[in-house]
N, CA, C and O of each residue as an XYZ file, in Angstrom:
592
protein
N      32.613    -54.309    -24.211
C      31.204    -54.468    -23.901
C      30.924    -54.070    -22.456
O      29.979    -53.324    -22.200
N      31.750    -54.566    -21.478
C      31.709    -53.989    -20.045
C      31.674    -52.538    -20.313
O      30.715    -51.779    -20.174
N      32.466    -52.361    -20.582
C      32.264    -50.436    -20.566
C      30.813    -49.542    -20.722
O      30.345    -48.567    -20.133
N      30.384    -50.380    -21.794
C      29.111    -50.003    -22.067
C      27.795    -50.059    -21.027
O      26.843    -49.287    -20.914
N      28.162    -51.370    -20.272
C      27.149    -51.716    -19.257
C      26.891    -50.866    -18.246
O      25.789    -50.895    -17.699
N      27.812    -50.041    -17.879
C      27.032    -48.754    -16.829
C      26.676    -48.122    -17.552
O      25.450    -48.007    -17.531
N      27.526    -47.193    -18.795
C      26.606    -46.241    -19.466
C      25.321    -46.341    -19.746
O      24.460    -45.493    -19.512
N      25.179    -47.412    -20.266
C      23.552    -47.799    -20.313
C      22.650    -47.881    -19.559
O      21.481    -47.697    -19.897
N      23.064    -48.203    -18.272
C      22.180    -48.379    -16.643
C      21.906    -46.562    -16.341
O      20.802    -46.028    -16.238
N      23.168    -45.922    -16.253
C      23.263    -44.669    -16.108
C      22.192    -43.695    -16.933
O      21.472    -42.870    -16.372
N      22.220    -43.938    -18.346
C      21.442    -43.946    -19.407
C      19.222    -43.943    -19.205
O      18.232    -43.284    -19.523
N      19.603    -45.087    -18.530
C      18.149    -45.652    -18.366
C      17.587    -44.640    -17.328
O      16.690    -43.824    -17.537
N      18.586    -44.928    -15.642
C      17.923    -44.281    -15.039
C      17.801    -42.638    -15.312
O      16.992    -41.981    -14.657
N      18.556    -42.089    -16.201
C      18.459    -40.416    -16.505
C      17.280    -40.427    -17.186
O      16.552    -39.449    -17.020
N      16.908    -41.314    -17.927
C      15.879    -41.203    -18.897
C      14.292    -41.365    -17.873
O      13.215    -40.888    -18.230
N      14.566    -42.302    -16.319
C      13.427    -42.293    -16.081
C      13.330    -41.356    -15.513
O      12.280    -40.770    -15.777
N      14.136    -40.725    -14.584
C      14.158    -39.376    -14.308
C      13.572    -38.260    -14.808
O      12.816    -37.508    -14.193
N      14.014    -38.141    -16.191
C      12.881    -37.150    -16.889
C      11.888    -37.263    -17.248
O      11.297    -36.387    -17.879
N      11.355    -38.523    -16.909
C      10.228    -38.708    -17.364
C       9.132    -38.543    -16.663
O       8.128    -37.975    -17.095
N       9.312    -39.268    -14.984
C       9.238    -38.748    -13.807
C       8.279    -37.376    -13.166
O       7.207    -37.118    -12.620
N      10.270    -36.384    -13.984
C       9.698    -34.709    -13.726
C       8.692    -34.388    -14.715
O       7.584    -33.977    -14.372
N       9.068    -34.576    -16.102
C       7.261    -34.446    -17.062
C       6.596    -34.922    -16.417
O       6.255    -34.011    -15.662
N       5.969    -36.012    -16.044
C       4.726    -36.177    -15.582
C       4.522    -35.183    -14.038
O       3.469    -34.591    -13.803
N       5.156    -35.166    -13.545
C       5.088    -34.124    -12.561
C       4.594    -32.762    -13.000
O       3.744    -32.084    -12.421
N       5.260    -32.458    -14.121
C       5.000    -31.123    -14.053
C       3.878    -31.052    -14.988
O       3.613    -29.895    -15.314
N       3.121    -31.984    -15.528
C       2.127    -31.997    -16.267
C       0.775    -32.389    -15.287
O      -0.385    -32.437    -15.696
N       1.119    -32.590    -14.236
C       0.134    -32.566    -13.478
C      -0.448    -31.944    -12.523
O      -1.379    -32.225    -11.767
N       0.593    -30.581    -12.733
C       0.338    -29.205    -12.411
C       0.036    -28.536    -13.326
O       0.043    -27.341    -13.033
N      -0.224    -28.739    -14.288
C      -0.111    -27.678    -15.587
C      -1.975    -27.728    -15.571
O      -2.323    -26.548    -15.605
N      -2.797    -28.323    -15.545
C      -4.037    -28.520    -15.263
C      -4.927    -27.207    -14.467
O      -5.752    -26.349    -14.782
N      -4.392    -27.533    -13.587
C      -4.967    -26.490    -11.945
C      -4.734    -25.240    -12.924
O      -5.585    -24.617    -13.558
N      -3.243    -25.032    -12.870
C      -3.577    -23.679    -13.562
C      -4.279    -23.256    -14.270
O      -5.098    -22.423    -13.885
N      -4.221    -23.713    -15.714
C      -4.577    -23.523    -16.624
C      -6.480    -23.817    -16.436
O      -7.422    -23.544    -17.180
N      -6.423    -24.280    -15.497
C      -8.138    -24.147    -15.116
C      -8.643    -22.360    -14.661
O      -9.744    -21.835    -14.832
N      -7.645    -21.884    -14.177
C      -7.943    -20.983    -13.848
C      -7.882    -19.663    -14.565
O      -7.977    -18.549    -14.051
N      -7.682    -20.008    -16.037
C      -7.927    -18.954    -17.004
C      -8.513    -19.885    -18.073
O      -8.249    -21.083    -18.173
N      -9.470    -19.075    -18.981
C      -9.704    -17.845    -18.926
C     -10.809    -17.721    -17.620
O     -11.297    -18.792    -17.258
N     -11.157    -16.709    -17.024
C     -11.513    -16.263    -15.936
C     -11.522    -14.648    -15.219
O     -10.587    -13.895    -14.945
N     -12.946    -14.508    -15.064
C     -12.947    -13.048    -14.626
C     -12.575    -13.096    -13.025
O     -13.106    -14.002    -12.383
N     -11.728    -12.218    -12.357
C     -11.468    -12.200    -10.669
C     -11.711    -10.665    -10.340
O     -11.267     -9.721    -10.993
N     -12.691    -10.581     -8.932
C     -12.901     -9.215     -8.686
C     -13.051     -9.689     -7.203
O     -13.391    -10.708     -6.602
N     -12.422     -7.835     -6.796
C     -12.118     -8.006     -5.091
C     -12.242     -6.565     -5.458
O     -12.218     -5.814     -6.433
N     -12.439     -6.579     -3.682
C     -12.606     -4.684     -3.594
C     -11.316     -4.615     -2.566
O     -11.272     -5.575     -1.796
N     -10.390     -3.764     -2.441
C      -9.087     -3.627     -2.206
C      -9.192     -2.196     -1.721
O      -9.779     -1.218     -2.183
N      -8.280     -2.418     -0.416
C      -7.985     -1.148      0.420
C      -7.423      0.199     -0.431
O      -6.575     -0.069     -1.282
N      -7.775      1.504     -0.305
C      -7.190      2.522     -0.930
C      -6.936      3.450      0.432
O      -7.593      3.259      1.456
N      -6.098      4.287      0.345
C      -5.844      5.383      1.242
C      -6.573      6.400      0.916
O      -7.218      6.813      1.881
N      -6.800      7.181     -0.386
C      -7.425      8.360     -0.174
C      -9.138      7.925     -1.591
O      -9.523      8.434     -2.644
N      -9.530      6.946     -0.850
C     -11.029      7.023     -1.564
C     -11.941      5.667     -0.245
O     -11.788      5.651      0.976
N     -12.633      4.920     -0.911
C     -13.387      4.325      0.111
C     -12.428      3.087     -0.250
O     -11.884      2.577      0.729
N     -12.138      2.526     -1.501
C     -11.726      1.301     -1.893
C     -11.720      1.299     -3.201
O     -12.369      2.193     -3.744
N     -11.017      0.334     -4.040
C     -11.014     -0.321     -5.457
C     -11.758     -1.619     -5.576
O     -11.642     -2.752     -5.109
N     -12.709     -0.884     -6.532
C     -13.307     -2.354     -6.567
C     -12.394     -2.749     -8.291
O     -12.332     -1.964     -9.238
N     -11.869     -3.988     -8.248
C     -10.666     -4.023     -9.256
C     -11.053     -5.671     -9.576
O     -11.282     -6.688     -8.920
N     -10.959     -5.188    -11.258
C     -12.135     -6.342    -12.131
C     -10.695     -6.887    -12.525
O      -9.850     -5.993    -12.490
N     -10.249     -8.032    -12.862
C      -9.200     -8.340    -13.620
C      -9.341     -9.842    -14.454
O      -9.418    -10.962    -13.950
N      -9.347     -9.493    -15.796
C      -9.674    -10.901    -16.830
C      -8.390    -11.541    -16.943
O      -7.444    -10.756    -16.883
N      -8.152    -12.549    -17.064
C      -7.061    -13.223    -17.090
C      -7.438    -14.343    -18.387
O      -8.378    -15.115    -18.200
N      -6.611    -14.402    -19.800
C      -6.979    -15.296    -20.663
C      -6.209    -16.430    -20.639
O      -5.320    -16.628    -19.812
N      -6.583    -17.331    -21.694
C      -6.398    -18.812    -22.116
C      -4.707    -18.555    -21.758
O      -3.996    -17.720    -22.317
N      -4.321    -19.425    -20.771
C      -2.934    -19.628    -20.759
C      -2.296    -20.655    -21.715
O      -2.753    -21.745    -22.061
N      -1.062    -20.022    -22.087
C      -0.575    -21.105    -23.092
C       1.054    -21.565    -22.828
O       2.054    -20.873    -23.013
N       0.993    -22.606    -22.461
C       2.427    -22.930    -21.391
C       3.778    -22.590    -22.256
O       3.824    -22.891    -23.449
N       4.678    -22.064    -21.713
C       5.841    -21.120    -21.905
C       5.514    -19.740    -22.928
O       6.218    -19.073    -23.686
N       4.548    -19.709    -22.656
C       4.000    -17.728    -23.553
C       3.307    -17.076    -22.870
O       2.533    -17.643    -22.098
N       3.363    -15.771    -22.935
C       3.018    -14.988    -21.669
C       1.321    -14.530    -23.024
O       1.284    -14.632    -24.250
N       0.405    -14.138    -22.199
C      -0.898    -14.024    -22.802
C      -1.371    -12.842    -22.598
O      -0.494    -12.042    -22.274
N      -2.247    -12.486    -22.651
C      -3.069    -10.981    -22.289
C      -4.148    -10.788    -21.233
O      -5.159    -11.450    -20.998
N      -3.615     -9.615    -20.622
C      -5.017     -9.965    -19.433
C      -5.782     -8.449    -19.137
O      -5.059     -7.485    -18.883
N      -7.040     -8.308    -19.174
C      -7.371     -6.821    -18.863
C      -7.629     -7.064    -17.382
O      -7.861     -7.985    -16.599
N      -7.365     -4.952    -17.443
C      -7.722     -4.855    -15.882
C      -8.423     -3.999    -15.786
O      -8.363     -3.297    -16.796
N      -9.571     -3.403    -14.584
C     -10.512     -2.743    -14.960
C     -10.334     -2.024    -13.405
O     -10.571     -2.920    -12.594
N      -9.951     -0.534    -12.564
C      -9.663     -0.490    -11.759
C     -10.446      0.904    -11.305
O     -10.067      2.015    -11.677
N     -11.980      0.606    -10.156
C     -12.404      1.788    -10.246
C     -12.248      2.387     -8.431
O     -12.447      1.995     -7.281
N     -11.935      3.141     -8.916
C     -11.507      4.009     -7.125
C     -12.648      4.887     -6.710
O     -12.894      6.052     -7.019
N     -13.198      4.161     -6.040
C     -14.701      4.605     -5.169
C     -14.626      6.223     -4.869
O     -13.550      6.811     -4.756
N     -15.440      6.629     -4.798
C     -15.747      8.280     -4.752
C     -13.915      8.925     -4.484
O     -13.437      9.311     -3.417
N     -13.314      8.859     -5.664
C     -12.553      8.616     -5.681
C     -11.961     10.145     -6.283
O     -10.752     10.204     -6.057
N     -12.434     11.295     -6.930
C     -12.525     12.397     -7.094
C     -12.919     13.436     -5.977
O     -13.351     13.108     -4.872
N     -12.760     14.458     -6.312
C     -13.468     16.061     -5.428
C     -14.645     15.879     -5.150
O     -15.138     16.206     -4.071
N     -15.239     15.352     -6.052
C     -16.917     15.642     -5.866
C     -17.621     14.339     -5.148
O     -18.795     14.314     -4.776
N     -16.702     13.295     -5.030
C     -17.164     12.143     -4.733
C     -17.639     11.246     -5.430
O     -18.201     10.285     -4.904
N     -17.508     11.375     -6.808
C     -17.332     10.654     -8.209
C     -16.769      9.143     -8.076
O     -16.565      8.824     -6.904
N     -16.524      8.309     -8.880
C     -15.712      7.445     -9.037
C     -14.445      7.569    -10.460
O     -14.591      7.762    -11.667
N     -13.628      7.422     -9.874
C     -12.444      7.335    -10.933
C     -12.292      6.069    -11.698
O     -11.878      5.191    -10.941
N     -12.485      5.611    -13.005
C     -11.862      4.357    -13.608
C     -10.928      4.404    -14.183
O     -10.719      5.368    -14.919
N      -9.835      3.165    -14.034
C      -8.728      3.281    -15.294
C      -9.062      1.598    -15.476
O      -9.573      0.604    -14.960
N      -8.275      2.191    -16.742
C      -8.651      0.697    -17.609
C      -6.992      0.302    -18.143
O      -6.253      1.139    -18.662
N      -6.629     -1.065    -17.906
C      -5.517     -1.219    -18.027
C      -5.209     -2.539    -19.234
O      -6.180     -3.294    -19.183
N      -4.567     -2.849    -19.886
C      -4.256     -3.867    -20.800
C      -2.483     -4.587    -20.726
O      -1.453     -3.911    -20.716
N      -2.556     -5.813    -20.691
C      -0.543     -6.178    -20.934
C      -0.486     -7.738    -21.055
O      -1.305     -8.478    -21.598
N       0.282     -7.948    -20.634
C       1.313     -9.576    -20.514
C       0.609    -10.265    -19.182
O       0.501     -9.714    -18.086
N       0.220    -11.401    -19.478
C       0.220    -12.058    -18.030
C       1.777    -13.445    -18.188
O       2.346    -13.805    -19.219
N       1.968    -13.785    -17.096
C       2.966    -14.557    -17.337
C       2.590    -15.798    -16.153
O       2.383    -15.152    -15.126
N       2.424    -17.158    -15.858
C       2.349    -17.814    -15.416
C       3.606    -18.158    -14.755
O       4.636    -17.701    -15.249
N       3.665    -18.749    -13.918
C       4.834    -18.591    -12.676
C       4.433    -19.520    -11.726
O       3.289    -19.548    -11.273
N       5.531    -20.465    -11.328
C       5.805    -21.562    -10.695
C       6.873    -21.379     -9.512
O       8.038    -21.666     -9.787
N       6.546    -20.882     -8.089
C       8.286    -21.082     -7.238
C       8.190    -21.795     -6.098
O       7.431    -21.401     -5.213
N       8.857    -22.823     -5.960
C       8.641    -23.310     -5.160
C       7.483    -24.203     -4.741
O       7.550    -25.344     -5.199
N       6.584    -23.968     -4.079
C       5.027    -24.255     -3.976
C       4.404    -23.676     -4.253
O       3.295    -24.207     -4.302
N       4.422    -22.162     -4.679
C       3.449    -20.844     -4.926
C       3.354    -21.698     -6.671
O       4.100    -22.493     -7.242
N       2.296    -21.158     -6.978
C       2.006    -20.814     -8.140
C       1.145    -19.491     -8.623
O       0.643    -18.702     -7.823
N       1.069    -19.393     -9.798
C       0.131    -17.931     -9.970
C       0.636    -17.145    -11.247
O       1.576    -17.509    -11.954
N      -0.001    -16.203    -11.401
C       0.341    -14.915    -12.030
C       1.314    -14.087    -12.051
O       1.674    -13.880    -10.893
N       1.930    -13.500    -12.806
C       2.020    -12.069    -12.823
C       2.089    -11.356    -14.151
O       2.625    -11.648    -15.220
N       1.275    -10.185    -13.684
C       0.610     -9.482    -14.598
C       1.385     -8.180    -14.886
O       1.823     -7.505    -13.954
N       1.558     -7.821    -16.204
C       2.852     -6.364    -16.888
C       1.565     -6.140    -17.232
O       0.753     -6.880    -17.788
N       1.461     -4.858    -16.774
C       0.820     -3.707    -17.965
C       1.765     -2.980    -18.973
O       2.918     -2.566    -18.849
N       1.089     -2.971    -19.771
C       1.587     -2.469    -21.284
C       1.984     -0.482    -21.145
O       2.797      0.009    -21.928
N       1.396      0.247    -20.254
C       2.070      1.477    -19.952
C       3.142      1.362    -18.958
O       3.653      2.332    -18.398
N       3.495      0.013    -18.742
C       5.202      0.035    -18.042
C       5.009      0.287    -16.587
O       5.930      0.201    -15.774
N       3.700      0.623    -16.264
C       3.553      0.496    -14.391
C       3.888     -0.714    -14.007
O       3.795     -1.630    -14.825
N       4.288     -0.932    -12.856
C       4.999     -2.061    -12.160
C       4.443     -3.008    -11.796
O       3.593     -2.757    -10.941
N       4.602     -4.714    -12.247
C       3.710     -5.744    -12.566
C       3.531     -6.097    -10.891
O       4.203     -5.796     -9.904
N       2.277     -6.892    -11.089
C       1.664     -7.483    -10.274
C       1.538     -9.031     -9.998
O       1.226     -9.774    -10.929
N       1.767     -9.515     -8.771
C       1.713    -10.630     -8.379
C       0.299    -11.428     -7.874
O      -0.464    -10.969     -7.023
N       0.167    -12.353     -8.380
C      -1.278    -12.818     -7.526
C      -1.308    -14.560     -7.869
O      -1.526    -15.088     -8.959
N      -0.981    -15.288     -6.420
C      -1.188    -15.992     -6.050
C      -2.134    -17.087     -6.045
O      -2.994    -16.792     -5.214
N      -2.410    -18.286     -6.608
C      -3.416    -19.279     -6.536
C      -3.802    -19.625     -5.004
O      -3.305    -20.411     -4.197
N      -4.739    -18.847     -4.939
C      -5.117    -19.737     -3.291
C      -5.924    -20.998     -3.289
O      -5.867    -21.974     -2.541
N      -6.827    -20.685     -4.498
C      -7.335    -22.113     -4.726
C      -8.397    -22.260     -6.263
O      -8.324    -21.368     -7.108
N      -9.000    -23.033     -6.395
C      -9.272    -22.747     -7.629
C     -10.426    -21.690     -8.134
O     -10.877    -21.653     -9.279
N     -10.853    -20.745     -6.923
C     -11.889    -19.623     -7.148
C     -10.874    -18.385     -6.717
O     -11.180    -17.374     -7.349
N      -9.631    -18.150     -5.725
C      -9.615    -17.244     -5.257
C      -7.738    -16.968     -5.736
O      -6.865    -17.834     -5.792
N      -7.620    -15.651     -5.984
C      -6.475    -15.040     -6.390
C      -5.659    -14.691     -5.233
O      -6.518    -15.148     -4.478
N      -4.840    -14.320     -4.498
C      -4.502    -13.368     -3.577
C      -2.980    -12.675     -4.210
O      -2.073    -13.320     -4.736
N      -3.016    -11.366     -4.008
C      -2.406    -10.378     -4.532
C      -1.423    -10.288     -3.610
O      -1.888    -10.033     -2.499
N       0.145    -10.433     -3.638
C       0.775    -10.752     -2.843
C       2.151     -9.564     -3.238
O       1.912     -8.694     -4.076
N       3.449     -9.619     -2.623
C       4.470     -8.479     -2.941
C       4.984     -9.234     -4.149
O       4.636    -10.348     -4.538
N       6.076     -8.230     -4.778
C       7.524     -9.008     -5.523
C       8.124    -10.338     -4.987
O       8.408    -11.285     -5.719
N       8.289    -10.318     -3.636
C       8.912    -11.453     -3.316
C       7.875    -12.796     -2.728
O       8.176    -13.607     -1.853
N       6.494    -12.715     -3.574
C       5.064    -13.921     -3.339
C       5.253    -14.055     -1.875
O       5.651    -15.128     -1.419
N       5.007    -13.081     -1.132
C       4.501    -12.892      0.537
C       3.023    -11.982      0.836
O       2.708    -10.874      0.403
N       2.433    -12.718      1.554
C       1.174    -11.665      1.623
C       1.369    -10.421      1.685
O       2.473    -10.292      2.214
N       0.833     -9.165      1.395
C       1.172     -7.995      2.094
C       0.732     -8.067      3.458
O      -0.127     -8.733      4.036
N       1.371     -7.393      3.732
C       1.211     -7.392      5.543
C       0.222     -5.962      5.889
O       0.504     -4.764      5.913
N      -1.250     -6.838      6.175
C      -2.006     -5.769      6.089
C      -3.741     -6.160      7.284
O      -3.953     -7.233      7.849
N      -4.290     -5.421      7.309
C      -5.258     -5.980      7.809
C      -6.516     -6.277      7.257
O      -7.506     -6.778      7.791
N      -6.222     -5.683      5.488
C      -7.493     -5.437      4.906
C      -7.153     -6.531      3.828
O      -6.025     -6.989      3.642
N      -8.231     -6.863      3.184
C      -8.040     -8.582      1.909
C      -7.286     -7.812      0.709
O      -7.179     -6.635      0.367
N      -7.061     -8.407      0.484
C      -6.063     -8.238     -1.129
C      -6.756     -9.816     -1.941
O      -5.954    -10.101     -2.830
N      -7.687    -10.658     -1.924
C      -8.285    -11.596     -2.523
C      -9.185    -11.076     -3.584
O      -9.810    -10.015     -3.564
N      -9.160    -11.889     -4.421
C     -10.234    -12.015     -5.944
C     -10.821    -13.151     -5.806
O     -10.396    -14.247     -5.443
N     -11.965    -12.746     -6.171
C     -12.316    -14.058     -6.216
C     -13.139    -14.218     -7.747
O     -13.459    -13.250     -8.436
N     -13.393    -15.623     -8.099
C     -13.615    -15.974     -9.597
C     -15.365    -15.386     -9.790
O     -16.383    -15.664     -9.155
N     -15.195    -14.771    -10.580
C     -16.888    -14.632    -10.794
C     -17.107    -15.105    -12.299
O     -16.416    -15.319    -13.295
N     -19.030    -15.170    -11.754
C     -19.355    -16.019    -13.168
C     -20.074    -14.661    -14.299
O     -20.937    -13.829    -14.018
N     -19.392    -14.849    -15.483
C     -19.723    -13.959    -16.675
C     -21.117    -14.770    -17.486
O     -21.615    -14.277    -18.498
């Protein structure tokens, strides 16, 4: 019967432990998930046009499944003639937790190289590198939530 008496103590406290981290992590799961579904638009630095003004929908997140998100990306007089260029993009969004960051990242479905974007708060996105660091820049990389 002694033998048993730590296992069981040992037992208990593992059990409150996990119980603990669930509620922890269920009380992050909220914020996010507030923040889709949701339209985010920012106008973003370009080198050879004026700017992108870049629409991006983000849908109903569904915790451990990656979801769908459009992107809508138009490059200001962005042609010869001074036109605007649009591309229209479709893929995977994936929700992502490191550390303290939370946020996005977004696969497009033609295999261009996914995108990171950051919860700054519950209206504003910020578009950050591979390794969730601002770009180092002088111009905004922010979205912010607009109303549809």
């Amino acid at each position: 019967m002694r033998k048993f008496i730590p296992n069981i103590i040992f037992t208990a406290i593992l059990i409150a432990f996990v119980i603990q981290d669930h509620k922890e992590r269920e009380a992050l799961t909220p914020a996010t998930d507030q923040l889709a579904p949701a339209t985010y638009r920012g106008l973003l630095p370009a080198a050879d046009c004026s700017g992108i003004d870049y629409t991006l929908t983000l849908n109903d997140s569904i915790a451990g499944a990656d979801t769908l998100f459009a992107l809508r990306m138009v490059y200001i007089e962005g042609d010869n003639n001074g036109g605007d260029i649009t591309f229209d993009s479709r893929g995977r969004q994936q929700q992502f937790e490191f550390d303290t960051k939370r946020g996005y990242r977004i696969m497009p479905d033609d295999g261009d190289v996914a995108t990171y974007l950051v919860i700054e708060n519950d209206s504003t996105l910020q578009i950050v590198d591979s390794t969730l660091n601002r770009i180092d820049s002088p111009f905004s990389y922010q979205l912010v939530r607009i109303n549809e």
